[in-house]
N, C-alpha and C positions, 0 to 999 in steps of 0.2 A: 361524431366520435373523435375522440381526440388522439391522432395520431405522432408518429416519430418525426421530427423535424430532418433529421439525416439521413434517413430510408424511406419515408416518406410510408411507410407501413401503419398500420392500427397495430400498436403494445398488446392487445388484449387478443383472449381466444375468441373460437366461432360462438362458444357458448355466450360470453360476454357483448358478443358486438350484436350476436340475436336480439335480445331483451332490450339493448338499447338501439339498434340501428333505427334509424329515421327519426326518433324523439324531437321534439322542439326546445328550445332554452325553456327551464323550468320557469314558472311565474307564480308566484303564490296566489294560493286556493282555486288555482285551476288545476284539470287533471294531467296527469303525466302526458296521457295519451288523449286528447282533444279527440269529441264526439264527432261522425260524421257530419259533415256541411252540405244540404239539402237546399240546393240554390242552382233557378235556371239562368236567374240576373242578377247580379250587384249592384248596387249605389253608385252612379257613375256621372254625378252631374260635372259638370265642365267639359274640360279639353280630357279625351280619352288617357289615361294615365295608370299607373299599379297593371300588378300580377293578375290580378282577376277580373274579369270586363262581364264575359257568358261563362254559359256552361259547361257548352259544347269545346269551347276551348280550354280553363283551366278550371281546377278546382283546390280550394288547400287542403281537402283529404287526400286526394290523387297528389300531391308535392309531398305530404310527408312520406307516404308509400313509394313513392319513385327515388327519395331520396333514401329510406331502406334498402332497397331492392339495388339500388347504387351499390351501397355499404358493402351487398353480400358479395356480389357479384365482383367488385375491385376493390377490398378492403385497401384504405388508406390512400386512394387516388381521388383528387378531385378535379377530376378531366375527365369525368364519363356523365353522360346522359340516359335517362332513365325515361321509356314512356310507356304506361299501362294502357291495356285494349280492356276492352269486354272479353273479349276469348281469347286463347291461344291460336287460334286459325287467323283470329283476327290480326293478334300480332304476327305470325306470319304471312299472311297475305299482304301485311303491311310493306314486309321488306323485298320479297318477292315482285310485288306490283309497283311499289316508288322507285325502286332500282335500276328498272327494266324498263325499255320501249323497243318498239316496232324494231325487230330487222339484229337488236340483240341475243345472244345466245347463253341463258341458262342451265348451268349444269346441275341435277337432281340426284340423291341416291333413288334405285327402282327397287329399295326394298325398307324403306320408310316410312312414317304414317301413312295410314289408308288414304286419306283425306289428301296426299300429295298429287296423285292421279288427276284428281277435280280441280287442282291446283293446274295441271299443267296442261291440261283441255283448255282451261281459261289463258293462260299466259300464252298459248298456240293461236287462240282464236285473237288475241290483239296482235299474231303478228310477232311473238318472240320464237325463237327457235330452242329447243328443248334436248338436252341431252342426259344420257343415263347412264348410272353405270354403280355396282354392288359397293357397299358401305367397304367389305373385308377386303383386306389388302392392298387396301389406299387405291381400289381401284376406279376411283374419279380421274385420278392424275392423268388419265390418258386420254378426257374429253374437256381437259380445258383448255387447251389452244383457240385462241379468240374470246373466251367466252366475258361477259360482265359479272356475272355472279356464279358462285360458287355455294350451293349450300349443302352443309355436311349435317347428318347426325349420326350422333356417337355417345353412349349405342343405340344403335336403332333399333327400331322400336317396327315388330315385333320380337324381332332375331336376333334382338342383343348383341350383334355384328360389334366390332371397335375397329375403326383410322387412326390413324398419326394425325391428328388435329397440327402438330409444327412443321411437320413433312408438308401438308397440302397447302398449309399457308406459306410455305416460302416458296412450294412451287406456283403458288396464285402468283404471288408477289412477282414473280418473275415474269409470269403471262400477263399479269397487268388487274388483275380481278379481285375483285372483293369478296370477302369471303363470312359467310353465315353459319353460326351453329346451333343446332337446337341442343339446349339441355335442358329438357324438360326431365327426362330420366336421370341424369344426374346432379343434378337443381345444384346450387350457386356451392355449396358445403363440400358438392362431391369431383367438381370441376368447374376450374373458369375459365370459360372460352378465351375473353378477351388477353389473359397473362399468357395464354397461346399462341396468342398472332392475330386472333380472326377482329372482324371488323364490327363484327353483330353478336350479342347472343341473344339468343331467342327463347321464350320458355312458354308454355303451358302452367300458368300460377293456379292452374284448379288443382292439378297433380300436387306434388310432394312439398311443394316451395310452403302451399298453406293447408295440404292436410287433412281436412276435415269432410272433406265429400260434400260442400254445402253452397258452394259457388264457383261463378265461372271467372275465369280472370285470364289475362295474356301478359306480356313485356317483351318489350326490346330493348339491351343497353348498348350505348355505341360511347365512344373516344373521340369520334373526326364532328365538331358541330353542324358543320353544312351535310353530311350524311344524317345528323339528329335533327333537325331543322326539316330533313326533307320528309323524314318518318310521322314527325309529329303535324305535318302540313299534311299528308296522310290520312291520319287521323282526323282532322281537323276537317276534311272532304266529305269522306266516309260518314262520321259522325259513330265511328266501333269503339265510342267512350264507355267506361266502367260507370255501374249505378257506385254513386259516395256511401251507400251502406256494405258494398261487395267492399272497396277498396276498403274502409274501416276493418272490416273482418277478417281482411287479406293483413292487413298492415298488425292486429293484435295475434293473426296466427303465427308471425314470424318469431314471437317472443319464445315458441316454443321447437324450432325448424331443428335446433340443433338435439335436442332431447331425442324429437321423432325419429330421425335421422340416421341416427348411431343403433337407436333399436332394432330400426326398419332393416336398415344393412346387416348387424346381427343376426335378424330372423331368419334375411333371404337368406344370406350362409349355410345356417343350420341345414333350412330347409334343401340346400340344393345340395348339401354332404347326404343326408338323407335319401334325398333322389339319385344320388351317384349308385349306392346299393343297389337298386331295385331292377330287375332283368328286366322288368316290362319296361323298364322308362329310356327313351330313346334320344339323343339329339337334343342334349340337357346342356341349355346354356343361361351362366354366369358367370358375370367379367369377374368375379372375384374368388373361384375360384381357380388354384394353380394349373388344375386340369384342362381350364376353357384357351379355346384357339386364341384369345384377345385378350388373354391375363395377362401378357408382360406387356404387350402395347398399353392396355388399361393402366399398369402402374407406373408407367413413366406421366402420366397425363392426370390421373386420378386420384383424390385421397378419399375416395368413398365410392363403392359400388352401385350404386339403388339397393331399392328396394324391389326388383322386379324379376322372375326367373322362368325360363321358359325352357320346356320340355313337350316331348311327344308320347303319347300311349299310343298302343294297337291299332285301336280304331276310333272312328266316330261313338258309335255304342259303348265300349270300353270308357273314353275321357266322359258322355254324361253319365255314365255312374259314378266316375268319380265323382263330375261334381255334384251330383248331389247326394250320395254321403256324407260331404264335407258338414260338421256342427258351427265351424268357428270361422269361416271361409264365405263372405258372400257372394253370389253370382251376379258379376258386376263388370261393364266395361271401362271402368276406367284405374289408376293406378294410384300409390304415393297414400292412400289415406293410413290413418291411425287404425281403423278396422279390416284385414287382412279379405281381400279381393283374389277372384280369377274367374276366366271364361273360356269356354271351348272357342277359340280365335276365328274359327273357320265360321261360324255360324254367319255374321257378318258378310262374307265372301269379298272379296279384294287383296286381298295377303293371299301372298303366294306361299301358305302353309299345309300340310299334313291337314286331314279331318280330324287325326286325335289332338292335334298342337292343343298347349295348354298355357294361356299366357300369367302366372302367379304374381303378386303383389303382394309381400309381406309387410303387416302391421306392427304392432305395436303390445301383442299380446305375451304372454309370458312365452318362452320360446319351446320349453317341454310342451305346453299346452297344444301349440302350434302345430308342431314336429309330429306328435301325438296322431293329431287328430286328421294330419296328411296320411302317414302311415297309414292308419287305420279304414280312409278312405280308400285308399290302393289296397288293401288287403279286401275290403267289401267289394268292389269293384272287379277285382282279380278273380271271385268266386262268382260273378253272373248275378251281383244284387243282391 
């Protein structure tokens, strides 16, 4: 993308830099966008030489995608590195496990991905030392004395919790530590870690980044090379590389992130103005409402909410009626798609939620429709089915 020479910025909006980020110089009668590359070996005779040798280490479907994913993540910088996993746990365990050794001390929020817990049984059992502490109210800052890493999200996911993402980083900075953020929940459009301070961002590319419910995908982007170097040497151990028809699918979903995006945010709004009304609904958090505990922290750090909105019903009995009432809603654990998601959270067990918690994912559907057919489940639900 062709950026400003004296600001060093990308000219164009998020819409524009969507559609075109990662493209290759055009070449006539080839396609815009170059079909996956289905190769475990390359043509390599002589002295080892070029970008692509195996598989397991590069691909040119995985280069055009990490150089999107660049795009979104640091428009108009070209001092970041970009390396795609197979999963999002993947790319977190990436930065997690290359960062750390024996006798270091990581700092975790303890109200973060389920999956963090397993994370940190494993980082214990090599020998790292583990610390905790609640997303709200920047209260990590008081367990990072000594530590190596620092990883925040924000918001966290299920609690929609929000940190001072430039508060934590300059108090890393000061203790000496590197600092990690997952936005998976607020994907590259809605916040960028790295014009924060942090050192990592980290994402979940199955969620919101591409959309569609159809694949698995991770990323890590960093600024410092020898921290990019050490991620991708990581990868490269592990072998938690992306199949070239994921990253394909990932790379043509981006064309559309910004459309999805602005709807999604949209929706959840309505939806969670909606939920403010309702006596039964308890413990109803989104950052983008003016109402929620993490709205003004949210808007100094955020120019988009998610799409994600979490509340409490009654009970256990009470939230599965709702969900299944729901027409337009499927019962689904994951978030960010085009078709409007949620689940009773608790079923899962690990989240330290309410039995009725309700973790919501707005889509992309017309938003009366939406709105509609929440109502209406809460009102079916509300009378015993």
């Amino acid at each position: 993308m062709t950026e400003d020479r004296v600001t060093g910025r990308s000219p164009y909006g998020e819409g524009t830099r969507a559609v075109r980020a990662g493209l290759p110089e055009p070449v006539k009668n080839e396609p815009p966008l170059p079909g996956p590359v289905f190769a475990a070996h390359f043509h390599l005779p002589g002295d080892v030489a070029g970008p692509y040798t195996y598989g397991r280490d590069t691909n040119p479907t995985w280069t055009l995608l990490e150089r999107a994913i660049g795009e979104l993540e640091a428009p108009g910088r070209t001092d970041v590195d970009t390396v795609v996993f197979a999963s999002g746990m993947a790319a977190v365990c990436a930065v997690l496990l290359s960062q750390s050794r024996a006798g270091d001390t990581v700092v975790l929020p303890d109200d973060g991905y389920q999956a963090l817990p397993l994370v940190r049984e494993q980082l214990e059992a090599y020998g790292v030392h583990v610390r905790t502490a609640p997303t709200g109210g920047d209260a990590q800052l008081t367990a990072l004395d000594g530590a190596r890493l620092l990883w925040i999200e924000t918001p966290s996911n299920p609690g929609l919790d929000v940190c001072d993402v430039r508060r934590l980083v300059a108090a890393a900075r000061t203790a000496g530590t590197l600092v990690a953020v997952d936005n998976t929940l607020a994907t590259p459009l809605g916040q960028r870690p790295l014009e924060l301070g942090a050192d990592f961002s980290v994402a979940s590319g199955t969620k919101g980044l591409t959309g569609h419910g159809d694949l698995l995908l991770g990323y890590v982007v960093c600024r410092d090379p020898e921290l990019a170097a050490g991620i991708r040497r990581w990868r490269k151990i592990v072998g938690a590389v992306p199949g070239p028809m994921e990253a394909w699918l990932a790379h043509r979903s981006l064309a559309t992130i910004q459309l999805r995006a602005e709807r999604q945010w949209a929706n959840a709004l309505a939806v969670a103005e909606a939920l403010a009304e309702r006596t039964e609904v308890s413990e109803l958090r989104y950052p983008g409402l003016p109402s929620d505990p993490s709205h003004k922290t949210a808007v100094r750090q955020m120019s988009g909410f998610g799409s994600v909105v979490s509340f409490t019903l009654p009970d256990r009995a009470h939230a599965e009626r709702f969900m299944s009432a729901l027409h337009l809603v499927e019962d689904a654990t994951s978030f960010g798609g085009v078709r409007s998601t949620a689940e009773r959270r608790g079923r899962w067990g690990g989240d330290a939620v309410p039995e009725g918690f309700i973790r919501f994912s707005a889509g992309v559907e017309d938003p009366g429709d939406l709105v509609a057919d929440v109502l209406r489940a809460l009102d079916q639900a509300g009378s015993g089915g």
